[in-house]
N, C-alpha and C positions, 0 to 999 in steps of 0.2 A: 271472449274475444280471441280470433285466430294472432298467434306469431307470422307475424312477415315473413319468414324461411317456410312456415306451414302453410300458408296462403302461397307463396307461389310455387311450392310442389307438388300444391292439387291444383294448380291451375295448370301446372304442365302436363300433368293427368291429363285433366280435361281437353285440353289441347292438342296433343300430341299429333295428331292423323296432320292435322294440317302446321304446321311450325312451332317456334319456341312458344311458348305463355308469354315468357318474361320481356319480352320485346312487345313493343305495337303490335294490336291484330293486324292481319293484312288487309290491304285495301278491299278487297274484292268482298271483305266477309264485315258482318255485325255481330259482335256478340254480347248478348243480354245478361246480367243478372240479377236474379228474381226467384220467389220461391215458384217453384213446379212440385215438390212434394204431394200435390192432389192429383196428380194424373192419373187417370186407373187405365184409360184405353184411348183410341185414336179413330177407330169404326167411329162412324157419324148417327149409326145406331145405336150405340154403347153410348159416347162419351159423353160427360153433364159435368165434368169440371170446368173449374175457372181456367188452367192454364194446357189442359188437355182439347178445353173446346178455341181456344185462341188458336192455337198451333192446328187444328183441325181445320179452322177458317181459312188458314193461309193454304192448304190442302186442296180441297175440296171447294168448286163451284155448287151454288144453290138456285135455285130457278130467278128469284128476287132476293135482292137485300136492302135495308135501310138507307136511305140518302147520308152519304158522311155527313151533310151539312143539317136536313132537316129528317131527323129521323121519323117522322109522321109519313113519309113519300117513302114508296119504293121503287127501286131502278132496277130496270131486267139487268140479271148476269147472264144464264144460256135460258131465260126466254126472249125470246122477238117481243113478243106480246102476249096478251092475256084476255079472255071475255071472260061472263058468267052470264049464268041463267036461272033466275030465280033464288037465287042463292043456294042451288043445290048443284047444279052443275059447271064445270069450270075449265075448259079449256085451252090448255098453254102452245104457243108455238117456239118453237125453240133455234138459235142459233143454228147454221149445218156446218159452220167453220169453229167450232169450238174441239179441242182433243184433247185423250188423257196423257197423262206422260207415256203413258205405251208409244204414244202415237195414231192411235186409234181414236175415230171420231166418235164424239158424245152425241146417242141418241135417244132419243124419247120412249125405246125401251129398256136404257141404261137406267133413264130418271124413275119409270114407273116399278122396272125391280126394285130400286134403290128405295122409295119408300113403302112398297110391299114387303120387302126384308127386314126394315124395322118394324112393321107393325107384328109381322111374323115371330120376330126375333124377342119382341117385348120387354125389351131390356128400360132401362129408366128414364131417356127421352121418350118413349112409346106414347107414354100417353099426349103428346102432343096433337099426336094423328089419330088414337084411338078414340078422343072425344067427340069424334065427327060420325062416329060406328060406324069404323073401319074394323073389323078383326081376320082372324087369321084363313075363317074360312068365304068372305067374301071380297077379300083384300084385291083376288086376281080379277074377278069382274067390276069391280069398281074404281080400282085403279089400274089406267090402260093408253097402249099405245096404240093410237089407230093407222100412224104410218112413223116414217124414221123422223117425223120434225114435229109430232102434234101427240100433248101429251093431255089425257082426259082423267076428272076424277070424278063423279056421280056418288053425292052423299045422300045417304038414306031421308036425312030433314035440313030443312032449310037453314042456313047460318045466318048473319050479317056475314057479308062479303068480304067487306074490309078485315074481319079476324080471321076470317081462314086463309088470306090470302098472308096474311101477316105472319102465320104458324108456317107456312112453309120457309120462310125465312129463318125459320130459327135454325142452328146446327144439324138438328135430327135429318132438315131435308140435304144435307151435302149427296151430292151426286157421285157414286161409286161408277166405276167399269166392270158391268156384268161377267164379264167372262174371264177375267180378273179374281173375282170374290170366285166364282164358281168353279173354276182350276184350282183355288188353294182350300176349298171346302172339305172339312172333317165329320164324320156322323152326325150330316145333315143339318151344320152352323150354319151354312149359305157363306163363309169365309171368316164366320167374326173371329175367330182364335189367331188367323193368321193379318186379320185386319187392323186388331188391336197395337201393335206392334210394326205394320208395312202399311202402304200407301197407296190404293192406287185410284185415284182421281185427276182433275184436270185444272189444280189450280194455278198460281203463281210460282209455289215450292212443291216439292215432295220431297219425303222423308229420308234421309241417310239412314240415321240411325238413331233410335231412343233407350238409355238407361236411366231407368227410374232412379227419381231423386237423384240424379247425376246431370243426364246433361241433356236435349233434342238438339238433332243436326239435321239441319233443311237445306238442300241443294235446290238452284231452280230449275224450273220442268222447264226442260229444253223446247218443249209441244207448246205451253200455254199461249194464250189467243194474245196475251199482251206481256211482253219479259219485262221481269223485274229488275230493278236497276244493278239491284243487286247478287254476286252470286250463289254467297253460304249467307246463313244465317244459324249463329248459336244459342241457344239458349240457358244459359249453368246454373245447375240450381246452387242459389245464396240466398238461405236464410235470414243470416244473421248479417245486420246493417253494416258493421263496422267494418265485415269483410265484405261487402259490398264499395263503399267507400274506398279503401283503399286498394280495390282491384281497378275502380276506376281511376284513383289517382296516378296508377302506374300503368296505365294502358291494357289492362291485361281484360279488360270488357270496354264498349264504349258507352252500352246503356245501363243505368242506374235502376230497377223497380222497387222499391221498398225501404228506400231509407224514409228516414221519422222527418221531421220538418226544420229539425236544427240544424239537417246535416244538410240538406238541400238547400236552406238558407246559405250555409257559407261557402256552396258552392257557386248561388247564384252572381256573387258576389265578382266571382273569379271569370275574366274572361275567357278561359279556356274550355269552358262548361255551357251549357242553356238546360233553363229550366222549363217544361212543360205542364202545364197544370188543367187538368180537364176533368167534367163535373164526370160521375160516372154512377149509371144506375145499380149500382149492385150497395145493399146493406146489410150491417153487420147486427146480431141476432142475436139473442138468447131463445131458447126453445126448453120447455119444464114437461117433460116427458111424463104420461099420464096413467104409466104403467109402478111412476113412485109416486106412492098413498100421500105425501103432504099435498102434492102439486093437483090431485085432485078437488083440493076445496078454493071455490072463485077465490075467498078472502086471500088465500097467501099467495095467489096467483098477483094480485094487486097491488101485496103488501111488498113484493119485491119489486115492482116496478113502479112505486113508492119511497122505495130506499135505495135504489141508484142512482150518484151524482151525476146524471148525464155529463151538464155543463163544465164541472169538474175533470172528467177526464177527457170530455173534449177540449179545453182550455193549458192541461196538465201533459197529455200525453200525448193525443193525436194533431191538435192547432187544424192549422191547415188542412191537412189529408182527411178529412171529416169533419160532415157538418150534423148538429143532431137531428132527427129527424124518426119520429115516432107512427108510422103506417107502414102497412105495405104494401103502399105504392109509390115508389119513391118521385122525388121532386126532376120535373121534368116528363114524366110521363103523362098520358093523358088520364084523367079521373083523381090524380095524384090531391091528397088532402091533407096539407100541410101544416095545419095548427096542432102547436105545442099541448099534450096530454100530460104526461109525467112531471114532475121536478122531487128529488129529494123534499120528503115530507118525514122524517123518523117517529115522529109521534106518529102522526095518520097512520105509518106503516104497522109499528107496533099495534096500535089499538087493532086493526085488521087478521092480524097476525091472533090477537084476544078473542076477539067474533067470533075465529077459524077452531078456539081451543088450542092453540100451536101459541103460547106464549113462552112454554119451553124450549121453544127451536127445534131443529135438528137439524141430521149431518147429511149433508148428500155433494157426490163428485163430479166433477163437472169437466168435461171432455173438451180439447178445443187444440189445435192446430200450434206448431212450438213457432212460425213463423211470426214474425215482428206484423203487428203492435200487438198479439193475442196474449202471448203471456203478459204484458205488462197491466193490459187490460182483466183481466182475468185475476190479478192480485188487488187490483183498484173494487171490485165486484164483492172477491173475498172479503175485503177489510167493510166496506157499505155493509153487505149483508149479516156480516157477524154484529151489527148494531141492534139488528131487530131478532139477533141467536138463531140464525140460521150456519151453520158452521160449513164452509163451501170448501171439499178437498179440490185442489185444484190439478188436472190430469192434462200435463203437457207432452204431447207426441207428435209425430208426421200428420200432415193433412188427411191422407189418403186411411191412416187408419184410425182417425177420427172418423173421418165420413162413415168408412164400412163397421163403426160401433152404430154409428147412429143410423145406418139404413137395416141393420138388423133389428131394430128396436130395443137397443140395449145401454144407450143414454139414459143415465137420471137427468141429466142436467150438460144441453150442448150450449156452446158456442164460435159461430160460423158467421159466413156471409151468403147472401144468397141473392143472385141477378138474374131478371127475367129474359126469357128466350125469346123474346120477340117484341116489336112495341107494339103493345096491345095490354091495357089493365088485365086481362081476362090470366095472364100468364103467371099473373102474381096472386092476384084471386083466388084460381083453380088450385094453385101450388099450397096455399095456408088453410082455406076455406072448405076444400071440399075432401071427401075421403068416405066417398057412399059404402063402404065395405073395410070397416076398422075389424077385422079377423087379420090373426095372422098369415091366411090364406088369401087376404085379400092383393088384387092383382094390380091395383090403380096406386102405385107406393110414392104417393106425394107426400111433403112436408109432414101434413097433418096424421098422415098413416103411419110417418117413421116416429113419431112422439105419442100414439098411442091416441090421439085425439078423434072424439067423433065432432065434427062440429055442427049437427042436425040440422036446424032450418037452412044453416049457411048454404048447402047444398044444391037446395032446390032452387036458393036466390045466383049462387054464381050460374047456376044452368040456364035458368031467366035470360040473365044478363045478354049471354050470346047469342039469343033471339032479338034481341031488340034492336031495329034497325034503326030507328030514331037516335041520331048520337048522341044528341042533349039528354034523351030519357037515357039514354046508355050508360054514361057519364055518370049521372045522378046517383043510378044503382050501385055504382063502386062504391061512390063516395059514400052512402049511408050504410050501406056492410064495413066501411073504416069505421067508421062511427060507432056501429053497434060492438064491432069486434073488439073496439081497445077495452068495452065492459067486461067482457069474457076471457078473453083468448089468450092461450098458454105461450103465446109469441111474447118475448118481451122487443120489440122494435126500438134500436137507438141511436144510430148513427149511419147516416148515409158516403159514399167516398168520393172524396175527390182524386184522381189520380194522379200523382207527384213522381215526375220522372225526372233522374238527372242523365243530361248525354253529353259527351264529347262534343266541341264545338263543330267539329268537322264532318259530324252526321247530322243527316236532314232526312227530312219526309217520314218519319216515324208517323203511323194515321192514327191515334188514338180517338174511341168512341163511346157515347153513351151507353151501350149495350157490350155487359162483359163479353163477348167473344169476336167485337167488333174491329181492336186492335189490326191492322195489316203492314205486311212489310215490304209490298212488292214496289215502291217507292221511295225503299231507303236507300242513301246515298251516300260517301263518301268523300271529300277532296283529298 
């Protein structure tokens, strides 16, 4: 727990550019605290973090996004509108009154580099657009501007329409300013090194300034097509709940993200506060990496998700802010299939653990994120698991270098959370199910690639899937890959979140959304 004298001398840290910490923010600004420790970068090519791809959102315009209200519809951002053709061809027209913060207007050869660069670029959202075969050497004919307002994609085979339209919504498509990325380019990145770190799109905010694991500063784009209410917006990173709480008690943030559920209870209590509570598709994960010899045999694959108290720590630890929820696909998305698989069984486990010859146990460490509720969770895992001798070191650090253990493939044993980029099953599917090329040279580095997993027929069933235009048959096919996966599969799935915000009674319009990167703030408010 921080000291109060220690709490507000890194808040005046923080603070500094714009007034005291110690006093009320000023009116004009919001500022959040929340962990950001996952940020790795800010390029809409790059980024795949939870609090990286948020901050990117309030950035960057995308052709469509999810309806706040029903996230099954999408609503143009800088398209007019939209056909298709066959399902392989696709045609956007685009806003002529949209700009980037330069001041420069957004054209439909901004947007067609802008997802030429990523596929080019191949960084960890790629495969988004590369599932459509898109690669780097037919990227410029296939995706193209035929004047400044009409933007074309011509994919080699036919989709369902509704998914590929739904994949440009995800972060990867944010809209950069060509000549922007192209002026700050180094041996031939197309700008990512300088993108990672600066801004230059057309959305609500752009960037001041970003220090990792410290703090994002977003001023609004004086250009954007609709000003935000607001005109700074901070974001500090705060781990740890207690000094989240009382930065809030003192003014010194006005939103709350990551306190536990006792503390937001007695804030709801208090009129000075409002509590926010919104279901949100991102779940939290075990992944048993297939490059450590026990986790190779189904039986202990089983036997652990046999001896985890779901109920228990969601009852114990998390209450409210998680519900449990065993697939992935989490509840509210379409295909989502939500009957209960697991419960604490220790016999069953044990006997499993028998089958496998692993009735000795063993010792493996287990990687996960130092932000609230992971370590707490992660000691609850511990003590479950050492029932059936498995002996769990538990390895608490930064988000960000959690992730890059586990996107090298050097996880025994992660745990994380992980929210689909788009609403569409196919995003969570592709992401655990499929990894046509488990070498370490392999280029497709989803979920399944980064834990060593080949999951074989799964492959050829999520590729199916994305042909079927029939929604009921579409549907159908997720749902019996849940089914067949919870026999096999090195995921252990257990809890889905709900989002528990605490804020200042005096701010409003906070938009929170089903999809992690949904969050916006160009609507927040002040009295």
């Amino acid at each position: 727990m921080l000291r109060r004298r220690h709490l507000l001398a890194t808040s005046a840290a923080g603070l500094a550019p714009w007034g005291d910490a110690t006093a009320a923010t000023p009116k004009d600004m919001v500022v959040f605290g929340m962990a950001i420790a996952d940020a790795i970068s800010l390029d809409p090519a790059e980024c795949f973090e939870f609090s990286g791809a948020e901050v990117s959102n309030n950035i960057y315009e995308r052709l469509v996004r999810p309806n706040a209200v029903d996230p099954s519809k999408l609503d143009g951002v800088l398209a007019a509108s939209w056909s298709e053709s066959g399902g392989k061809s696709f045609t956007f027209k685009l806003h002529a009154d949209h700009k980037f913060s330069s001041g420069k207007p957004v054209t439909a050869e901004d947007a067609a580099f802008s997802f030429r660069r990523a596929v080019i670029l191949n960084k960890s959202p790629a495969p988004i657009l590369t599932q459509f075969g898109f690669n780097k050497d037919n990227v410029q004919a296939r995706i193209r501007a035929t004047d400044a307002t009409t933007l074309v994609f011509d994919l080699p085979e036919a989709v369902a329409p509704s998914f590929f339209i739904n994949c440009l919504s995800a972060n990867v498509g944010g809209i950069v300013e060509m000549a922007v990325a192209m002026a700050n380019q180094k041996n031939g990145d197309l700008g990512n090194e300088w993108l990672k770190t600066n801004s230059a799109g057309s959305g609500p905010f752009m960037l001041r300034s970003w220090k990792p694991s410290e703090q994002f500063a977003l001023d609004a784009n004086p250009h954007a097509h609709t000003q935000p209410k607001i005109r700074r917006v901070l974001l500090r990173h705060m781990p740890e709940a207690g000094a989240q709480r009382l930065a809030l008690t003192n003014g010194d943030i006005d939103i709350a993200r990551g306190l536990p559920v006792e503390l937001i209870e007695s804030l709801a209590a208090d009129p000075a506060y409002r509590v926010d509570k919104v279901p949100r598709a991102s779940e939290l994960l075990l992944a048993l990496s297939q490059k450590f010899e026990p986790w190779k045999r189904v039986e202990v694959r089983q036997a652990v998700k046999f001896a985890i108290d779901y109920d228990g720590i969601q009852r114990n630890i998390l209450k409210d802010s998680y519900i449990v929820h065993q697939t992935n696909q989490p509840v509210g998305f379409p295909g989502a299939w939500t009957e209960r698989l697991f419960s604490r069984r220790v016999d069953h486990a044990r006997a499993l653990m028998k089958q496998a010859n692993m009735e000795g146990g063993f010792e493996v460490t287990l990687d996960h994120s130092n932000a609230y509720p992971f370590p707490d969770i992660a000691q609850a895992i511990q003590a479950n698991l050492k029932d059936i001798g498995i002996r769990v070191n538990v390895l608490s650090q930064e988000g960000r270098q959690a992730l890059t253990k586990l996107r090298a493939r050097n996880s025994e044993m992660y745990m994380g959370r992980w929210a689909g980029d788009y609403f569409d099953p196919h995003t969570n599917a592709d992401w655990f199910l499929s990894n046509p090329d488990n070498s370490d040279a392999g280029t497709a580095k989803k979920f399944a690639w980064r834990i060593s997993w080949d999951p074989g027929p799964f492959n050829a069933r999520v590729d199916a899937a994305t042909r079927e235009v029939d929604t009921g048959k579409r549907l159908k096919m997720y749902i019996d890959m849940q089914k067949d996966e919870a026999q096999v599969s090195p995921f252990v799935y257990m809890f889905q979140e709900v989002q528990l915000v605490a804020r200042r009674a005096n701010v409003t319009g906070l938009q929170l959304g089903l999809l992690y990167d949904a969050t916006r703030y160009d609507m927040l408010s002040k009295s």
